[in-house]
N, CA, C and O atoms as a GROMACS GRO file, in nm:
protein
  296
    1UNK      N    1  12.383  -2.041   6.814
    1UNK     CA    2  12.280  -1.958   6.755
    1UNK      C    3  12.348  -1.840   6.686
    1UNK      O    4  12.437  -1.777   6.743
    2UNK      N    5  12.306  -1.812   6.568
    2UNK     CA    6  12.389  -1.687   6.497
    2UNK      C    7  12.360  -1.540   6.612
    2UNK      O    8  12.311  -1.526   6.724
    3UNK      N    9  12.404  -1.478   6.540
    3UNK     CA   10  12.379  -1.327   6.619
    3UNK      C   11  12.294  -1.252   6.504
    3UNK      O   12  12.363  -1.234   6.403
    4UNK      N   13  12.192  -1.214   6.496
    4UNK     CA   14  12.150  -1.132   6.405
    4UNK      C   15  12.134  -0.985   6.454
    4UNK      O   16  12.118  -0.962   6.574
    5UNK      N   17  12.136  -0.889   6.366
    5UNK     CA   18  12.118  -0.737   6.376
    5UNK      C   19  11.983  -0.722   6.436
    5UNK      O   20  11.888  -0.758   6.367
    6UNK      N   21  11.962  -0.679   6.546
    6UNK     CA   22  11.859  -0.598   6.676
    6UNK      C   23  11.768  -0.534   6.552
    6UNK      O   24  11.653  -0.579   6.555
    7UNK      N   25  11.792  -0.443   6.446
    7UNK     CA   26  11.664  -0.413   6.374
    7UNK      C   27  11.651  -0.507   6.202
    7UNK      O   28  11.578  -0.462   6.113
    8UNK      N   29  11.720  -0.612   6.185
    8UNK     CA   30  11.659  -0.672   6.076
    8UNK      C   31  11.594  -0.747   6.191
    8UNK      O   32  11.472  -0.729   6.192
    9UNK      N   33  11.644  -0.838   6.301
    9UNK     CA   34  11.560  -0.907   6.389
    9UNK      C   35  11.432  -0.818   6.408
    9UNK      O   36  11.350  -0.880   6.340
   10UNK      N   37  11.374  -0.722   6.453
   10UNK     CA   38  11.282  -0.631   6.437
   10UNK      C   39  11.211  -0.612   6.327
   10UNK      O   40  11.088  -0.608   6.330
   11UNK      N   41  11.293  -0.596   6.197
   11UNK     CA   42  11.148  -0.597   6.117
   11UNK      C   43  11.120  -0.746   6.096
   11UNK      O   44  11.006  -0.768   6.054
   12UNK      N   45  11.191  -0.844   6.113
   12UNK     CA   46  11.075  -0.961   6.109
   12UNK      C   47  10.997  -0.992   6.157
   12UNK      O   48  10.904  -1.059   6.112
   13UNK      N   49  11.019  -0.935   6.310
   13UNK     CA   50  10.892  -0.994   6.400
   13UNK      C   51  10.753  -0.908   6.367
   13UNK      O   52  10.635  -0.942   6.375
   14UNK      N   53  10.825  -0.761   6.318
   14UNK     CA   54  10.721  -0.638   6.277
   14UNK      C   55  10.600  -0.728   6.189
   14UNK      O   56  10.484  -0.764   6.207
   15UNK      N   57  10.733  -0.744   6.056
   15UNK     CA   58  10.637  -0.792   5.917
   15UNK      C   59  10.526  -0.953   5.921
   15UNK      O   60  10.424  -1.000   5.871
   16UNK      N   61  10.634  -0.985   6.019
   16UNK     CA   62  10.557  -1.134   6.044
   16UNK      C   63  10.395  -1.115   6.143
   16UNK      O   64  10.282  -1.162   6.125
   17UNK      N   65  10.434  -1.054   6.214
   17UNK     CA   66  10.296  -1.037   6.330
   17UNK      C   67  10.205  -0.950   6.240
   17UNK      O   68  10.091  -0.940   6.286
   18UNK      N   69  10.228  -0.877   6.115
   18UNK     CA   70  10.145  -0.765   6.070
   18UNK      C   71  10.053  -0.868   5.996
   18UNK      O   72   9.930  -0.867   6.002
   19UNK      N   73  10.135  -0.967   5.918
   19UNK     CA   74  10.085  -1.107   5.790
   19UNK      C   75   9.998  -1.200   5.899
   19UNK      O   76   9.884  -1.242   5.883
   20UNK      N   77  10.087  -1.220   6.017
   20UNK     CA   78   9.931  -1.305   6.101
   20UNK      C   79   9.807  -1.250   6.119
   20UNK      O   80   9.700  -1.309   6.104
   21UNK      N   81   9.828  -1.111   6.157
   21UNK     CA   82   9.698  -1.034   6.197
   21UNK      C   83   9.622  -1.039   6.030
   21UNK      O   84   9.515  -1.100   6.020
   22UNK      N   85   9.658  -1.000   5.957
   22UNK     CA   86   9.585  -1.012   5.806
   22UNK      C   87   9.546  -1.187   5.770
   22UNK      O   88   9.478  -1.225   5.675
   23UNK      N   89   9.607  -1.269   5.867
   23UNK     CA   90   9.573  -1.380   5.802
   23UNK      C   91   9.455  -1.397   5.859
   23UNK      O   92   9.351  -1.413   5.796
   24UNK      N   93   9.468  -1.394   6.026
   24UNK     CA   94   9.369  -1.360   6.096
   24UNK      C   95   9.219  -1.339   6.078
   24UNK      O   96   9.115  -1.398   6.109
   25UNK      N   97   9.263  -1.206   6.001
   25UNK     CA   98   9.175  -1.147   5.934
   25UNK      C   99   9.049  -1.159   5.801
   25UNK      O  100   8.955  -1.094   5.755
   26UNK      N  101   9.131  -1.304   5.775
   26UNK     CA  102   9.068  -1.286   5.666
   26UNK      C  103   9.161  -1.312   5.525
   26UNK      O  104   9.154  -1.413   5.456
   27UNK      N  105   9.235  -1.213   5.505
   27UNK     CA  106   9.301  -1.211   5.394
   27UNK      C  107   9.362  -1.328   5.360
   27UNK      O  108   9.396  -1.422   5.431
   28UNK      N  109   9.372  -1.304   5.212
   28UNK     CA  110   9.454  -1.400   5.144
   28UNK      C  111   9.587  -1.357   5.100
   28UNK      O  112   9.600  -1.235   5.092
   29UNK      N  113   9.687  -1.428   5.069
   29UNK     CA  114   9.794  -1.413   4.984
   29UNK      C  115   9.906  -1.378   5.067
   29UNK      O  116   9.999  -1.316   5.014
   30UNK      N  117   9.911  -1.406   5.190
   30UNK     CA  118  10.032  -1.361   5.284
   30UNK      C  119  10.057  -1.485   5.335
   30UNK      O  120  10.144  -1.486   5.422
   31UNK      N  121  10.000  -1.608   5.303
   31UNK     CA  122  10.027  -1.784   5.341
   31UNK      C  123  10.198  -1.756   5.360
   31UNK      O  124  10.262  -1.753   5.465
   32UNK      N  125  10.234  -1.741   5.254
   32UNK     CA  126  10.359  -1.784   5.199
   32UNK      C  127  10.477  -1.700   5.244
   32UNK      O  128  10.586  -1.745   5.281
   33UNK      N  129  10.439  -1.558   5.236
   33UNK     CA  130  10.539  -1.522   5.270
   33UNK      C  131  10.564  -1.539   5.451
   33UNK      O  132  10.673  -1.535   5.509
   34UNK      N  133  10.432  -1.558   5.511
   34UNK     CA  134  10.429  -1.567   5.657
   34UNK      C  135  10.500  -1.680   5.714
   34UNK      O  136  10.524  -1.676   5.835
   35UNK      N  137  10.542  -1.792   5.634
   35UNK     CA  138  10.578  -1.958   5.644
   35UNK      C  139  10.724  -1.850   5.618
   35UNK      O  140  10.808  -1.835   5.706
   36UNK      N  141  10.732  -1.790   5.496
   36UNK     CA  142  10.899  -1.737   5.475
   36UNK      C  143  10.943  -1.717   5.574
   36UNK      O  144  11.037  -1.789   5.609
   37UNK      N  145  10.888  -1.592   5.678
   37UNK     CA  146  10.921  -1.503   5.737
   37UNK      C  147  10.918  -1.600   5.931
   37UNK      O  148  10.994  -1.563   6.020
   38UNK      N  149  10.829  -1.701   5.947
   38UNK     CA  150  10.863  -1.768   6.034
   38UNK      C  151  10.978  -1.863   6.026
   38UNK      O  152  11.043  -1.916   6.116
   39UNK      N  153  10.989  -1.874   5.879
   39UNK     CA  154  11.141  -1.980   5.902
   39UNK      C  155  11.244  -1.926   5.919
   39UNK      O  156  11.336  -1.978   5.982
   40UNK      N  157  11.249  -1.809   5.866
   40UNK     CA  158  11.368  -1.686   5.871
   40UNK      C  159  11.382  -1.630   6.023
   40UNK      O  160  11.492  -1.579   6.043
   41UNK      N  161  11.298  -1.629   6.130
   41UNK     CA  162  11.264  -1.599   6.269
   41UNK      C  163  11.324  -1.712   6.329
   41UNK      O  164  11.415  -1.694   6.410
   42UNK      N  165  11.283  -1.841   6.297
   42UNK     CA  166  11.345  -1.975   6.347
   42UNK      C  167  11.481  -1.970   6.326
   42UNK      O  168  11.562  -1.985   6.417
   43UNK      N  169  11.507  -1.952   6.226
   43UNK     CA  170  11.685  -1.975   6.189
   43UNK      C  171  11.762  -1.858   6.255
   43UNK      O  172  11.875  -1.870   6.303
   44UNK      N  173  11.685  -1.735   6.253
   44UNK     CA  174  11.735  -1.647   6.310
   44UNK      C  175  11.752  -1.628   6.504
   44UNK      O  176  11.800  -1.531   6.562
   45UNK      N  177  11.700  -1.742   6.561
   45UNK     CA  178  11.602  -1.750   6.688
   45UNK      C  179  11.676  -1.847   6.788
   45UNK      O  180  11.706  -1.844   6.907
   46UNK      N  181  11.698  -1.980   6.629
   46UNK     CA  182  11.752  -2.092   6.679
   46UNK      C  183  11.654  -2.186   6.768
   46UNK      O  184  11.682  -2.273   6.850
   47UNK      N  185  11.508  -2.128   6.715
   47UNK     CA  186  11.401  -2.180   6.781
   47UNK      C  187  11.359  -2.300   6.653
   47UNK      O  188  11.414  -2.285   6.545
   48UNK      N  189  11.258  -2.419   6.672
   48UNK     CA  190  11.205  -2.511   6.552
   48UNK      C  191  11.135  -2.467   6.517
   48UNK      O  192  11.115  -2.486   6.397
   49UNK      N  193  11.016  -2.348   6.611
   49UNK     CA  194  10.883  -2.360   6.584
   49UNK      C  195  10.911  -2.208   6.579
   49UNK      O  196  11.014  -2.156   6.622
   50UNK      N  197  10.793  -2.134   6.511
   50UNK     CA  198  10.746  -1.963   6.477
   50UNK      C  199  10.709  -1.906   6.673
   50UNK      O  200  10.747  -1.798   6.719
   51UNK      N  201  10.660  -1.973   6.721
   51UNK     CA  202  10.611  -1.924   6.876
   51UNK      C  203  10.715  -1.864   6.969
   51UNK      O  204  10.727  -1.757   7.028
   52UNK      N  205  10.811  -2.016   6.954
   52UNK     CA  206  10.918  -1.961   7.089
   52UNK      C  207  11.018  -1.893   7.000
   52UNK      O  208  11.114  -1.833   7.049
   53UNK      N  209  10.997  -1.900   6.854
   53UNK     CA  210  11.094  -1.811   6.823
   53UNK      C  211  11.046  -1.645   6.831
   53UNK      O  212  11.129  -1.557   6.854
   54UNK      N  213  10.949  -1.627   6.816
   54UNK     CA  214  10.885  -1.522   6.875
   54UNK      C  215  10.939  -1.486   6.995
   54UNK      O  216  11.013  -1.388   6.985
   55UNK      N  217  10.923  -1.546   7.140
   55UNK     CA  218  10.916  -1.526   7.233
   55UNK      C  219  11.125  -1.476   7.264
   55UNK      O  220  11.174  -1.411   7.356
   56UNK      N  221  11.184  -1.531   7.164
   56UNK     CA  222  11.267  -1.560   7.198
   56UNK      C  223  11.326  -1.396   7.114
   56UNK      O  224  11.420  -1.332   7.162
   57UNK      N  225  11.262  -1.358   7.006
   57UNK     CA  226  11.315  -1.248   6.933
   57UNK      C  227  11.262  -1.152   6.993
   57UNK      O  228  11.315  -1.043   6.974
   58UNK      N  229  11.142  -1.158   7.084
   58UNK     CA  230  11.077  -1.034   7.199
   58UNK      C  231  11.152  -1.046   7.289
   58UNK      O  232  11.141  -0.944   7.358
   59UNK      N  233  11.217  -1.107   7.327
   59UNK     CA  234  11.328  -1.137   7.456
   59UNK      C  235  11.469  -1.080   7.464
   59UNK      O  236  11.532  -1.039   7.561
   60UNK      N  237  11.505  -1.092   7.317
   60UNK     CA  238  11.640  -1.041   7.246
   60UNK      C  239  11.586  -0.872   7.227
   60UNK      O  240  11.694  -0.814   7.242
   61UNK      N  241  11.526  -0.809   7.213
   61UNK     CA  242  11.472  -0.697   7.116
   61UNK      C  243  11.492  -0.587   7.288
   61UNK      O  244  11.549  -0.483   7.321
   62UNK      N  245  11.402  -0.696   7.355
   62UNK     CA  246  11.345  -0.596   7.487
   62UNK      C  247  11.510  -0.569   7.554
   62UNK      O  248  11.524  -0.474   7.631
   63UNK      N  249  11.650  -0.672   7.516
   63UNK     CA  250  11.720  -0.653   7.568
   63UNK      C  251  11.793  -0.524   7.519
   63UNK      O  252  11.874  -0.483   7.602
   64UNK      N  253  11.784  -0.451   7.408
   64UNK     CA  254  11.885  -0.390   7.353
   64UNK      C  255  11.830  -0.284   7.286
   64UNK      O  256  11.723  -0.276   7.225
   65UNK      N  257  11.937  -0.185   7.309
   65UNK     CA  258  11.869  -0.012   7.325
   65UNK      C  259  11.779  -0.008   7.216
   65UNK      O  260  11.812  -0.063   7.112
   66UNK      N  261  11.643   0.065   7.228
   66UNK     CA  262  11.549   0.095   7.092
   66UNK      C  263  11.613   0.184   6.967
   66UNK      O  264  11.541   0.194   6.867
   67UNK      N  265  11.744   0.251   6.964
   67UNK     CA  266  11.823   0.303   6.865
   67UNK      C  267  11.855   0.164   6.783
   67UNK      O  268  11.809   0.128   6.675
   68UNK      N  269  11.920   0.120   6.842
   68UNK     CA  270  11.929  -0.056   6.775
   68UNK      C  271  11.873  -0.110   6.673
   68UNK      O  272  11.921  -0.145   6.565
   69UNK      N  273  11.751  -0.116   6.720
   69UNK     CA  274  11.636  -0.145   6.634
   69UNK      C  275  11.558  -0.081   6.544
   69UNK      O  276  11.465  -0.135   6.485
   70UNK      N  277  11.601   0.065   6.525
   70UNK     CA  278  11.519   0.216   6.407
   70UNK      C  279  11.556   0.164   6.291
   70UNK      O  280  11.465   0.193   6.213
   71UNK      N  281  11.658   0.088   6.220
   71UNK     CA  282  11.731   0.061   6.120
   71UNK      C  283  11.802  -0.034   6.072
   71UNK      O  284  11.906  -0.052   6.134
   72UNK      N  285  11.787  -0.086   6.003
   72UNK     CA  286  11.820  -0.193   5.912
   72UNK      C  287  11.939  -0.160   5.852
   72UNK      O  288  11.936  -0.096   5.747
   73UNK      N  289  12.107  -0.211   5.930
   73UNK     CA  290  12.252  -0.157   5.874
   73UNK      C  291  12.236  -0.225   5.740
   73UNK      O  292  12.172  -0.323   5.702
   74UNK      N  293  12.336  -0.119   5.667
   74UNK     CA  294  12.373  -0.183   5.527
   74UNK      C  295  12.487  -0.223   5.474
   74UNK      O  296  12.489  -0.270   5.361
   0.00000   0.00000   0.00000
């Protein structure tokens, strides 16, 4: 499984759970990037599916200090 950065791993799960709740919701036009952003979670996760890769990037996140996660290195 790769190692990804504690806050790009963070804003995906951020941006991804924000596009479900709007899909949720109602809205349109976040189909696509939400399919992006779960495959990018999967690959990043090493999970097949958007769920346990979830479970698996809340698992990684809860492990490692919340400084970690404020910022996206460049």
């Amino acid at each position: 499984m790769p190692i990804t950065h504690p806050a790009f791993l963070r804003g995906l799960v951020d941006e991804y759970e924000a596009l479900a709740a709007e899909e949720a919701a109602g809205a349109s036009g976040a189909r696509q990037r939400a399919r992006d952003l779960a495959y990018t979670l999967c690959v990043s996760t090493g999970a097949r599916d958007v769920r346990p890769a979830l479970e698996t990037a809340h698992r990684l996140l809860t492990a490692v200090p919340e400084r970690e996660t404020a910022g996206v290195p460049e």
